[in-house]
C-alpha positions in Angstrom: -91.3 -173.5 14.1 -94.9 -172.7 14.8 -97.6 -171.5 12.6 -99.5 -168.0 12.9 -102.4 -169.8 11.7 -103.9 -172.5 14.1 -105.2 -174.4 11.8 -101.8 -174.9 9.8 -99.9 -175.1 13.1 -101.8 -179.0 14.0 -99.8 -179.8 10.8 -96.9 -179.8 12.4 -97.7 -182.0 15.7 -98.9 -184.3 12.4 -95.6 -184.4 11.1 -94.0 -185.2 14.2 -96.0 -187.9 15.4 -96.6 -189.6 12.1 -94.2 -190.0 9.4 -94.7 -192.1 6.0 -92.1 -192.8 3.8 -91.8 -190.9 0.2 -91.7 -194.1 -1.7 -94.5 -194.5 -3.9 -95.8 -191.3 -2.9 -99.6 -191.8 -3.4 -100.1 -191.4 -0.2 -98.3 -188.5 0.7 -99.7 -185.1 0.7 -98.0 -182.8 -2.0 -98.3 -178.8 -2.9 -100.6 -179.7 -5.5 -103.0 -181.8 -3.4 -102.8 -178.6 -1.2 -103.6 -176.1 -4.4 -106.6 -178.0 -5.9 -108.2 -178.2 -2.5 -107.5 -174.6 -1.9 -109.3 -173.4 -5.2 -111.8 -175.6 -4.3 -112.8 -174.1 -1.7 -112.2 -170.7 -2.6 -114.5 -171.7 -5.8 -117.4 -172.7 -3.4 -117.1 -170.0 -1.4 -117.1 -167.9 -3.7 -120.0 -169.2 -5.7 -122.3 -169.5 -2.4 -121.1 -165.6 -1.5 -122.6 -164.6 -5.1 -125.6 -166.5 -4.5 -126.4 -164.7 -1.2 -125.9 -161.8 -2.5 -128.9 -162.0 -5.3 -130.9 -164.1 -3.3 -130.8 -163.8 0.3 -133.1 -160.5 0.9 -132.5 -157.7 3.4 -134.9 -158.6 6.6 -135.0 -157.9 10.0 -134.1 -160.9 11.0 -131.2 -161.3 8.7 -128.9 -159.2 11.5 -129.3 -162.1 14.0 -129.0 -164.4 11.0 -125.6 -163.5 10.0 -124.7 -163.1 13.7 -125.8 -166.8 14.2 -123.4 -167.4 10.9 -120.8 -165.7 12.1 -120.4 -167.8 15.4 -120.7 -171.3 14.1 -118.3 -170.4 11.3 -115.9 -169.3 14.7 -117.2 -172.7 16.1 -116.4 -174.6 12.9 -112.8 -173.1 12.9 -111.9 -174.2 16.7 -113.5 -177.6 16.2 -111.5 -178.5 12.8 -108.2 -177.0 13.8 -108.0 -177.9 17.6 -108.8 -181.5 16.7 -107.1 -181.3 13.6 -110.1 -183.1 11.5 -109.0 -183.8 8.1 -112.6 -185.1 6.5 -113.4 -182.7 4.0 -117.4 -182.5 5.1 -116.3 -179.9 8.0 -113.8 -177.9 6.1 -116.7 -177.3 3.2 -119.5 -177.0 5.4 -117.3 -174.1 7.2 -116.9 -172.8 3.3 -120.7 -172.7 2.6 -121.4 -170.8 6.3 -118.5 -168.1 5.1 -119.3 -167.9 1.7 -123.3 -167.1 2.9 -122.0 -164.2 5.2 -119.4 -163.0 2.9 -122.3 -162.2 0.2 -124.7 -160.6 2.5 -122.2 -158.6 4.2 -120.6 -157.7 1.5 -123.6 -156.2 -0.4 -123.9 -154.1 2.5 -120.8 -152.5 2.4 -121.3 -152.1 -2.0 -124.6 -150.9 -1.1 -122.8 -147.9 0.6 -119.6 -147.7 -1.2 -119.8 -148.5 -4.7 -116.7 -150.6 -5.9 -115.4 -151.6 -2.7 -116.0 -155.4 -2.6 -113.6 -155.6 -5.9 -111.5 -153.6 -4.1 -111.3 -155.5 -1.2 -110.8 -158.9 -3.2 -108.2 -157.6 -5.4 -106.3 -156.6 -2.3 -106.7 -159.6 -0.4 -105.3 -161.5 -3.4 -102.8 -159.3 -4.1 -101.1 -159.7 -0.9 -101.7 -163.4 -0.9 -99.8 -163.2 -4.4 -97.0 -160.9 -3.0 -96.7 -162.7 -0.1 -96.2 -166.2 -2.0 -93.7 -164.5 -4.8 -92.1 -163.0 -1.7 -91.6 -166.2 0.0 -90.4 -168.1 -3.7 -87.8 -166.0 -3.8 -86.5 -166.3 -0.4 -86.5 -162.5 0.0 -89.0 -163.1 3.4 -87.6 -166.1 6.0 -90.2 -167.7 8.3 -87.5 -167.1 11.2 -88.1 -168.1 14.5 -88.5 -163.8 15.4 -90.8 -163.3 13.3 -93.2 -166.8 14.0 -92.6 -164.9 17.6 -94.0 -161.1 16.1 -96.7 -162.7 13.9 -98.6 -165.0 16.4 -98.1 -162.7 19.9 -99.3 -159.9 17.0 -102.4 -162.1 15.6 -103.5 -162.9 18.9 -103.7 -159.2 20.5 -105.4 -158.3 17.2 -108.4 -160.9 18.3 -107.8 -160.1 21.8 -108.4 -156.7 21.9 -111.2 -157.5 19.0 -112.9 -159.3 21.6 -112.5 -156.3 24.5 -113.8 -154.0 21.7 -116.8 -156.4 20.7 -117.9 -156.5 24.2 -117.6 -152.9 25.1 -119.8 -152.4 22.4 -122.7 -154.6 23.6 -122.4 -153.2 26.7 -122.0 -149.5 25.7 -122.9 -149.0 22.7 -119.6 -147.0 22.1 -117.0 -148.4 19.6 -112.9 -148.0 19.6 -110.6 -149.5 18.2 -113.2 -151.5 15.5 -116.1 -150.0 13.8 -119.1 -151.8 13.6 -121.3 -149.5 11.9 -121.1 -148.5 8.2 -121.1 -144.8 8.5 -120.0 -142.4 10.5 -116.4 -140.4 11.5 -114.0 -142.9 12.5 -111.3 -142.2 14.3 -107.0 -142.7 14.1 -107.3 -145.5 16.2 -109.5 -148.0 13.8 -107.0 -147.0 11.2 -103.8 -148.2 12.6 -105.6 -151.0 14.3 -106.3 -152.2 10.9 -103.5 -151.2 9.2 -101.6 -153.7 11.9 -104.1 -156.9 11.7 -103.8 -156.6 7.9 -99.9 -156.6 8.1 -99.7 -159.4 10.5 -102.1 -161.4 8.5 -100.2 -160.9 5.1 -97.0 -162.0 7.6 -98.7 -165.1 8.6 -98.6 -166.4 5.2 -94.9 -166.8 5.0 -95.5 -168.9 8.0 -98.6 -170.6 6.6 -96.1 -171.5 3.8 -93.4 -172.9 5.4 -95.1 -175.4 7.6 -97.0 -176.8 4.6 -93.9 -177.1 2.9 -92.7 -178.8 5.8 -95.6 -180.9 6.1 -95.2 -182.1 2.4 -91.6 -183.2 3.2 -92.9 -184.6 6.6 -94.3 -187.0 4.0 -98.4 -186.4 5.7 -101.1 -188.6 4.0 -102.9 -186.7 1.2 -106.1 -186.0 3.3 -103.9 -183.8 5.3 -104.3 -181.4 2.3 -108.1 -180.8 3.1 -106.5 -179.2 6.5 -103.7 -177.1 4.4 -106.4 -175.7 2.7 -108.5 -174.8 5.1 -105.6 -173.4 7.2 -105.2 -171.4 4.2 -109.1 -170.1 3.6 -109.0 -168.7 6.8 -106.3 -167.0 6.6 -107.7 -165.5 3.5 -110.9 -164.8 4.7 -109.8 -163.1 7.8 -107.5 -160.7 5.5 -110.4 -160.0 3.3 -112.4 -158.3 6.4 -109.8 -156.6 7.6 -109.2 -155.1 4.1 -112.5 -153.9 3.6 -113.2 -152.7 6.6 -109.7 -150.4 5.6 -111.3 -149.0 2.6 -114.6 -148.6 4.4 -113.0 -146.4 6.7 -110.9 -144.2 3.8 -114.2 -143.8 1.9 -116.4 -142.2 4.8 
């Protein structure tokens, strides 16, 4: 079964083409490996999002700045999970860039809507939590179907994130995501959200199982920098989309 996460889904192709025995195990990846890396990161990023926040100051140029951000954190994410690169310089370099725009963006949004960053990150990691209890229990199956639902939904969600992006540049007009802070905002941006954020929480059952896999797949332990990462992402992703949500229910 394929993952809904790119990143996560190289693990797999891993697995198949390389295979180390469990003996001895020090060289095999295990959950653990996967969950220190994981807070790891979410530790840096988290500490470099706080740090932009109270340092980084509110400029003219700081809309192209976050732009430029933005992109090579995009670039960072094709580059690490199309070649499935495992050294951990990458993976925290993409940490730093995301932590950076997290903080400055984010202070935008509390800027306008008092409370809504904790919001957002409570809600992110709620679902994360759910979703993890959820799959513990058994009570949510990474099935075949649903890899199916989850990855043809992920990828009209940045498809038509993409149409809408450049409609934007070109028109000025926005649709189905809303770029601008303020403002009436439509049905369309609701449900539009209200689907990326349920097909991101989906994609962690997914994002589950194949590290799982992996682990049993017997990958060596520097494999767990790319679980981790798989996981960041998909954590990061569901943070926007969350806050975004609230953004729209407090205009």
């Amino acid at each position: 079964m394929r993952s809904a996460n790119p990143v996560l889904d190289r693990l797999g192709d891993a697995s198949r083409e390389r295979r180390l025995p469990r003996a001895g195990g020090a060289e095999a990846v295990t959950v653990d490996d996967v969950v220190v890396r994981a807070v790891g990161l979410l530790l840096l990023t988290g500490v470099v999002a706080a740090a932009a926040w109270v340092v980084v100051p509110q400029a003219l140029w700081l809309p192209a700045a976050l732009a430029g951000t933005a992109l090579a954190g995009v670039a960072l994410v094709l580059v690490i999970s199309l070649r499935g690169i495992t050294h951990p310089a990458p993976i925290i370099g993409y940490a730093l860039l995301q932590g950076l725009l997290l903080g400055v963006a984010s202070r935008a949004f509390e800027a306008i809507y008092p409370g809504i960053v904790a919001q957002a990150v409570v809600g992110t990691f709620g679902v994360f939590l759910g979703m993890a209890l959820l799959y513990r229990a058994r009570l949510v199956r990474a099935t075949p179907r649903l890899a199916r639902l989850v990855i043809g939904t992920l990828l009209g969600v940045l498809a038509v994130s993409l149409v809408n992006l450049v409609f934007r540049l070109l028109t000025g007009r926005q649709a189905v995501e809303v770029y601008s802070l303020t403002g009436q905002v439509g049905w369309l941006p609701y449900v539009f959200s209200g689907v990326a954020i349920i097909a991101g929480a989906l994609s962690f059952v997914l994002d589950f199982d194949q590290i799982e896999r992996s682990v049993r797949g017997g990958l060596p332990r520097r494999y767990a920098w790319l679980c981790a990462f798989g996981l960041l992402v998909g954590l990061i992703f569901l943070y926007w989309q969350i806050l975004r949500l609230l953004s729209y229910l407090r205009r």
